[in-house]
N, C-alpha and C positions, 0 to 999 in steps of 0.2 A: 913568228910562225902563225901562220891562218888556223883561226879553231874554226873545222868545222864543224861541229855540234852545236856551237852559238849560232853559226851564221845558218844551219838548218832552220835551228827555234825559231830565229827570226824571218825567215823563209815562211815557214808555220803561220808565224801569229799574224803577218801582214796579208799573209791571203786569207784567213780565218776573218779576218775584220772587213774586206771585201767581198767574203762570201756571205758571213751573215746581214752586213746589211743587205744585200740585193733578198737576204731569203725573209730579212724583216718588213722591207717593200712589199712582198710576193706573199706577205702571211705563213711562212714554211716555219716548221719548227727549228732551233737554233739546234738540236740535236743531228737534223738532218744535214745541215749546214759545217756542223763537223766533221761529220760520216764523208761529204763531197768536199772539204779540204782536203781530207786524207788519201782521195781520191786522184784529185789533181795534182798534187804536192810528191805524192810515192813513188819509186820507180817504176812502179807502172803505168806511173800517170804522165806528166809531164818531165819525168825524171829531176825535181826540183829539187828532191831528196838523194841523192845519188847511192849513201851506205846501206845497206843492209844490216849491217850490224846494229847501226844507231837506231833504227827505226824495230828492230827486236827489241833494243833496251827501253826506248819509248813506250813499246805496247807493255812490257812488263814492266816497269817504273808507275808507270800510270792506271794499270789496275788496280796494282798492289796498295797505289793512294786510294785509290777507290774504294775499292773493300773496306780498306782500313776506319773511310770514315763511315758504310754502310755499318760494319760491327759496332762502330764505335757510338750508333743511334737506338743497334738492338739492344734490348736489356731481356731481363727473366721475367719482368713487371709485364713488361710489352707482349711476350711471348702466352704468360698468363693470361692476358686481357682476350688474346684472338685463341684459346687454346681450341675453341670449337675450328675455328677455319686451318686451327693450322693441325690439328692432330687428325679431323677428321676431312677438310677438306684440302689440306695439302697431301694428305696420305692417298684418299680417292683420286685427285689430278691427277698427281704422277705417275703412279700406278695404270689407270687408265692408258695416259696419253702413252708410256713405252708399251704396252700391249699392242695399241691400235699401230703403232710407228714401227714396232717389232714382225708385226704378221703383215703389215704394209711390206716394209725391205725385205722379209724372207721370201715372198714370192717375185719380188724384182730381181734376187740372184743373190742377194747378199749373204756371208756368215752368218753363223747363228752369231757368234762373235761382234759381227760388226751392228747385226740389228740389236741385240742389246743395249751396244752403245750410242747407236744412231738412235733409238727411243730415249733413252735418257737423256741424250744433248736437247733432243725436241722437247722433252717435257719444262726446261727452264725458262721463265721468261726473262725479262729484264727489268731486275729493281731497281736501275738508276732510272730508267724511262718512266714505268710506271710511276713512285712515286714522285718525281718530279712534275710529272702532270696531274696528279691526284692534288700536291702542294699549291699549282697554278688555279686547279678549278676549283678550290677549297672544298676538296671530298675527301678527305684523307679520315674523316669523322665519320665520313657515312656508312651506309652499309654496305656499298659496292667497296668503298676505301677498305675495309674492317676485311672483310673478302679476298681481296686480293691481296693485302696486308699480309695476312695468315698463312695464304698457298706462298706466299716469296717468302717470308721468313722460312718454313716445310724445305723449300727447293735451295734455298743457301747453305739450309744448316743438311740436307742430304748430298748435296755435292762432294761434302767432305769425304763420309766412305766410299763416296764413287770413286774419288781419287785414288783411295788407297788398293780396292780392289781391283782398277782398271787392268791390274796384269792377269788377272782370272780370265780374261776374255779374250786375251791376248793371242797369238800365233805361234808363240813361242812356248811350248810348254814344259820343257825341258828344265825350263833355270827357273821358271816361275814359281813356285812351292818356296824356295831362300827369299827372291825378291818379294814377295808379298808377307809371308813372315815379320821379315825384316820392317818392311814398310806400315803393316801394325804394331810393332812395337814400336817404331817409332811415333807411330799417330799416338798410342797411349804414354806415353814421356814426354809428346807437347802439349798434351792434354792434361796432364797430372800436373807439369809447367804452369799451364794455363789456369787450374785452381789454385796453384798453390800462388804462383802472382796473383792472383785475383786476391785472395783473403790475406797475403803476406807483404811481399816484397812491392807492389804497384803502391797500394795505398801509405808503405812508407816513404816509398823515394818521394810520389809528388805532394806529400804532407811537407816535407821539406823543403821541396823545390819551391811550395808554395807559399809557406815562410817565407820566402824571402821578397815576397811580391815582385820578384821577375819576371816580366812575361817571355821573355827570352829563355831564362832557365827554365820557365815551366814546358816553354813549346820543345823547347830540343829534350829535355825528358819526356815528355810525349811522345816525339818520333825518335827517340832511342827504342821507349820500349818497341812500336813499331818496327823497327828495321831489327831488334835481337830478336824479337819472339820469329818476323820473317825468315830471318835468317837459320834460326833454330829448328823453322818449319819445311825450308827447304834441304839442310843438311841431315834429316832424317827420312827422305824420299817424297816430301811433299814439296806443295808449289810455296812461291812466295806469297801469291793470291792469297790462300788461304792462313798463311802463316798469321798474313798483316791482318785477313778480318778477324781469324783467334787475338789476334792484338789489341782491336779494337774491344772484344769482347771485354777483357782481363778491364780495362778502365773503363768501359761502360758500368762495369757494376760497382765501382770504387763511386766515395761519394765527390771523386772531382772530376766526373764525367760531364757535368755541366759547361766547365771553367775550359776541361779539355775541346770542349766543340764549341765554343763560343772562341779559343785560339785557333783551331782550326777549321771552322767552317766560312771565314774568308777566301781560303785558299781551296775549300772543295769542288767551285764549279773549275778552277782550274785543272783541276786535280780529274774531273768526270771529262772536259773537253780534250783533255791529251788523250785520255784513254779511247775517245771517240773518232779522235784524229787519227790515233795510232794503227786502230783498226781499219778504218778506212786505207791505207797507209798498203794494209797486207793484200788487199784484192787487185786479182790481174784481171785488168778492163778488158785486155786481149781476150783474153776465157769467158769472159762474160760476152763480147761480141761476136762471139763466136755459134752461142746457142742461149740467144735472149727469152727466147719460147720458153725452151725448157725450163729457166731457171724460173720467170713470171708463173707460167702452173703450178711448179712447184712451191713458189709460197705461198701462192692464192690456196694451195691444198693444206701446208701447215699452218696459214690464219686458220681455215675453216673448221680443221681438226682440233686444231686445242680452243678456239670458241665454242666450240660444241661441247669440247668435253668438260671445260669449268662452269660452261650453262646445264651440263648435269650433274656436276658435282655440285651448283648450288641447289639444284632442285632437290639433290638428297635433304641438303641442308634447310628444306622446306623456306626457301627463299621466293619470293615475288617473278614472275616473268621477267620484269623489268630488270629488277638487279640481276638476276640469272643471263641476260645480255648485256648490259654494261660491262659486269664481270670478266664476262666472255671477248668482248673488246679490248678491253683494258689490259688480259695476260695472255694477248693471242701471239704475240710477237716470240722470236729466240732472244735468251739472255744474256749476259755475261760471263756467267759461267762455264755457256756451254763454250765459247770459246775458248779459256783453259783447260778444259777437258778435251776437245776438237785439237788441240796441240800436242797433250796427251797421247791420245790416240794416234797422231802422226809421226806422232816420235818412237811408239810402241809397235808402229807396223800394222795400222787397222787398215789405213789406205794410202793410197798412192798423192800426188802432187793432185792430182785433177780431181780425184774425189773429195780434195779438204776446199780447193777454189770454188767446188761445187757447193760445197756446206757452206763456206763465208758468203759467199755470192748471195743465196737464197735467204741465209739468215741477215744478212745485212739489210736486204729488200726487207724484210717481214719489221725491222728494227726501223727504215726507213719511212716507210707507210704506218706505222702505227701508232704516231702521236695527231696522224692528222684522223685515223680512224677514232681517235680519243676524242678530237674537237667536235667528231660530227656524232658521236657515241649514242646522245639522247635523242637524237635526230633517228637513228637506226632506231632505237626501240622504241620511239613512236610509231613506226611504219609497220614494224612486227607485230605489237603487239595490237593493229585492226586487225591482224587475221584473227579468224574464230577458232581462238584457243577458248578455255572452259576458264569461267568465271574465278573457279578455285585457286587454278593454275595460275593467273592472268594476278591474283591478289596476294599468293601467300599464305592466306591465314584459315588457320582453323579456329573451325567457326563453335564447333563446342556446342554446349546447351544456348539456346535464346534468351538474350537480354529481358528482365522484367524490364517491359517498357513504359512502366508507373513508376520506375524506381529512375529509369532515365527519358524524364523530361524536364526541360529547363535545367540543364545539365551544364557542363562546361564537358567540350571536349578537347583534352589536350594530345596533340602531334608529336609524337619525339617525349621520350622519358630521360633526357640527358638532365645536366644541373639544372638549368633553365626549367625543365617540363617537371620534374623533382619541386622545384620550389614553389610553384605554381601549385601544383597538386598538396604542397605542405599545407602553404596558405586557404586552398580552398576549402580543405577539411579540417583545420583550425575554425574557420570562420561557417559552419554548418552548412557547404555548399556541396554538392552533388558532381561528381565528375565520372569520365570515364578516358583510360590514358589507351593509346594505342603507339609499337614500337615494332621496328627492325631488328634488334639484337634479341636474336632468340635467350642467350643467357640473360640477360635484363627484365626478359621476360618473365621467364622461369623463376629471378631470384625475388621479381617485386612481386610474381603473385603467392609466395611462400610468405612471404610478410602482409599479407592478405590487400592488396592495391589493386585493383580494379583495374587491368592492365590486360591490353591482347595482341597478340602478335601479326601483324598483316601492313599491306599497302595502302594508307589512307588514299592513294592516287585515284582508286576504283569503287566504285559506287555500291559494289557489294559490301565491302568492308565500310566505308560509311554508312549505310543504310543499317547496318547491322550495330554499332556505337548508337544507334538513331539521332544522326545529327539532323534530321527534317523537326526534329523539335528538341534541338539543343541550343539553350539563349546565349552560347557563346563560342567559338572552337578555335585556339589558342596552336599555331604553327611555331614548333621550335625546332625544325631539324635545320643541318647545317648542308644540306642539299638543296640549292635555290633553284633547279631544273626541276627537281619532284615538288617544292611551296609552288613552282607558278603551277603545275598540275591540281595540286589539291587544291589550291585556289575555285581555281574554276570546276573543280566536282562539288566543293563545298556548297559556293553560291548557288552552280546549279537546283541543288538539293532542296536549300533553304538561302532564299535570297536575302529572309532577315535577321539572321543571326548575327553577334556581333564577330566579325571576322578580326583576328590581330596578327599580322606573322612578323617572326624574328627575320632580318638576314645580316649577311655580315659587311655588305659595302652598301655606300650611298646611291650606286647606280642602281641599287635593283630595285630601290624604294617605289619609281615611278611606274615602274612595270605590274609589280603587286595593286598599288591604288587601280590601277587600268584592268585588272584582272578583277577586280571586287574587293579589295582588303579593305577592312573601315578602317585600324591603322597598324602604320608600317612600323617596327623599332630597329634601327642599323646599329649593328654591334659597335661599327666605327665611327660613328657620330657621338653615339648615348659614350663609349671612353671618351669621348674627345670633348665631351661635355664635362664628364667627371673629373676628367685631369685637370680642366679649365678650373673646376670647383674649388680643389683643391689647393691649388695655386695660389686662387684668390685668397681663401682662409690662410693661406702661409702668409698673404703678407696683409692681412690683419683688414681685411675690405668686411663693413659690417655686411649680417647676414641678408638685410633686406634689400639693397643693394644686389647682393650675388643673385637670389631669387627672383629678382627683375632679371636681370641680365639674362639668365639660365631661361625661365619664360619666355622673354622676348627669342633666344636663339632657337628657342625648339620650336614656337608659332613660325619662328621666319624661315626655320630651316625645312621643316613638313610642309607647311602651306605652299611651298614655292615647288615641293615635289608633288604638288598632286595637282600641276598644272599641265 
């Protein structure tokens, strides 16, 4: 008997692999590339797909992995870290963006009902897209990453009560008072679930599991707990979605959260590309060529609207111009979420067949354009930020009382207060040397100038905030951020300033070495080289190579490896 469900998969994945190479030729991103698998592959495409059935179970098999491994990366440490972006600006995004999306749809004709919910679907973006780009551009550190970090953890972990109270907004009000009841208490019984595995029953099953050093036993106790807590989440009137990121939760906090995603993050891009497939899968092309206009305005209007609004919610957060558009690019897109919720509500009776093809439609567009909106990101906020916005605005930083400028000359100025800029700053004032740090994270800010560190908050990018550290007579100014778009910036405001100072910046690959010397660095240190050096050290010492010997070698490879980059 013919399975077909295998011979779909395989339908799937051999056009998946034809598709992305042409979109690897063509530079597209490989997310887009699954989005138009789905596309071609569904029966609305080329009907390669034929069930319907199958390709429900796909979309919902393949979120539910999804989530599963996004909870399974969030922790309380994590949450803690952004608690500024997430409590004050994910609270401000969202809020915002349903007001604006709310008074938008009530004057186009909708429910008060449905714009409620149509604001909420818009306010999510998508944290498989973002941070996987954030992961690619090695920004996940910075302060646009830290940013948009904050608002997506804010919009995953609010999704939950959306779900439970989505019958409030419902049409049916009759029976809604039992079902919504009912449906909080269930959400408090997988929640109580979810502490109580968390502190009890997770951390014993995979203590055991893990005795045994089976990786087999450990992964299938892994997705047990996964598919029970799912399970448990759906049979108390939630989605499976959310079930499996509570899943993820419970063993993110356990201490074999590590061992857990180190078994399963071989199989997550898998696990992100079905869900991508799958949704592509549900859109009718027919619908869509039917009124291309409409649906192209309509996301060019949800980019522009949630760009705008997390470029003011970072401005509360007295963030830089620059990072206030980055930010704003980076969560302009619809998420993942909102499409379990957008099911929700079609199953609840918010809208009809052509108002949900209408929402996949535009949200998919906004999902499809916005990793290449990511690639060209600092491209946009160079172009913006010539218009003549105010100095202030343009940098960030309060500027406070004036620097004694007898206290900072022949100074060191250090970039970035992460470990790197930390140790720097230890060292210099051990050894009776004069600095002044300048940083992105406002709590970083706050906590080093409480322990009295010579630290301020602002865009070294801008020439106000340098002039104001007074780096035109600082003998040395030391780049450690791990934003290599904003070092080639500060670069060249640096030198502008002071052509003589000693310039050093950190980055993390070898390619960006030659760019900085071309930019003015006097020298460059690649995170990936100086490991690659040290591992090499290492190595040698295990197998007993004397030390003057390694010390040549180690010499000769950092003269041949720099000198060749600054050709």
């Amino acid at each position: 008997m013919e399975s077909y469900l295998l011979r779909d998969i395989v339908l799937i994945f051999s056009l998946a692999v034809m598709v992305l190479w042409v979109c690897n030729r063509l530079g597209i991103p490989s997310i887009v590339g699954f989005l138009v698998t789905g596309l071609i592959s569904g029966p609305h495409g080329l009907h390669l797909i034929q069930g319907g059935v199958e390709v429900e179970m796909l979309a919902e098999i393949g979120i539910m992995l999804l989530l599963f491994t996004i909870g399974l990366e969030f922790s309380l440490k994590k949450l803690w870290e952004t608690k500024l972006y997430f409590l004050y600006g994910g609270t401000l995004q969202v809020l915002m963006t349903t007001v604006i999306c709310f008074v938008l749809a009530r004057v186009g004709g909708r429910s008060i009902g449905e714009s409620i919910l149509l604001g909420l679907l818009l306010s999510m973006s998508s944290t498989a897209i973002v941070l996987k780009s954030l992961e690619a551009f090695g920004q996940t550190d910075s302060p646009q990453g830290r940013l948009s970090l904050g608002i997506l953890i804010f919009q995953d972990m609010v999704a939950i009560p959306i779900m439970i109270l989505l019958p409030l907004f419902g049409k049916d009000h009759q029976s809604l008072d039992i079902k919504t009841v009912a449906s909080l208490f269930g959400a408090i019984a997988v929640t109580a679930v979810v502490f109580v595995g968390a502190m009890k029953v997770v951390p014993f099953m995979l203590y055991h599991s893990a005795r045994t050093r089976s990786r087999e036993l450990f992964l299938f106790s892994v997705l047990t707990i996964c598919a029970t807590v799912a399970w448990m989440a759906a049979y108390m009137g939630l989605s499976l979605a959310i079930g499996a990121f509570m899943a993820g939760l419970i063993i993110a906090e356990s201490e074999y959260r590590h061992q857990a995603i180190g078994n399963i993050l071989p199989l997550q891009d898998i696990f992100a590309s079905l869900f991508f497939v799958s949704i592509g899968m549900l859109l009718d092309l027919e619908f869509v060529m039917v009124q291309p206009g409409t649906i192209i305005l309509l996301a060019l209007g949800i980019i522009a609207i949630k760009a705008v609004v997390v470029a003011l919610t970072a401005m509360f957060l007295k963030m830089p111009l620059r990072i206030m558009i980055l930010g704003g690019v980076f969560l302009s897109q619809v998420g993942e979420f909102a499409f379990v919720l957008a099911s929700a509500g079609l199953a609840q009776g918010f809208w009809d067949d052509d108002d949900y093809q209408l929402f996949l439609s535009v949200s998919l567009l906004t999902m499809m354009v916005s990793p290449s909106l990511m690639t060209y990101a600092n491209q946009i906020a160079n172009q913006i930020l010539r218009l003549p916005f105010s100095s202030k605005l343009k940098s960030g930083m309060v500027l406070g009382d004036e620097l004694d400028k007898t206290e900072h000359e022949n100074h060191i100025v250090i970039i970035g207060f992460g470990i790197a800029g930390q140790n720097l700053a230890r060292a210099a004032k051990e050894s009776g040397l004069r600095y002044v740090a300048l940083e992105l994270n406002p709590d970083t800010v706050k906590m080093e100038k409480r322990r009295g560190i010579p630290i301020h908050f602002g865009d070294a990018s801008h020439d106000t905030v340098l002039h104001h550290v007074n780096v035109k007579q600082a003998k040395a100014v030391a780049i450690m951020i791990n934003d290599s778009q904003a070092a080639h910036r500060i670069v060249a405001a640096v030198r502008k300033i002071n052509p003589e100072a000693y310039l050093i910046v950190r980055t993390r690959h070898m390619k960006e070495v030659h760019q900085m010397y071309r930019l003015g660095a006097s020298d460059v240190i690649s995170d990936e080289f100086g490991t690659s050096v040290e591992m090499f050290v290492r190595v040698l010492n295990q197998c007993e190579v004397p030390q003057d010997k390694i010390a040549d070698v180690v010499a000769g490879l950092r003269s041949e490896g720099y000198s060749l980059l600054r050709l």
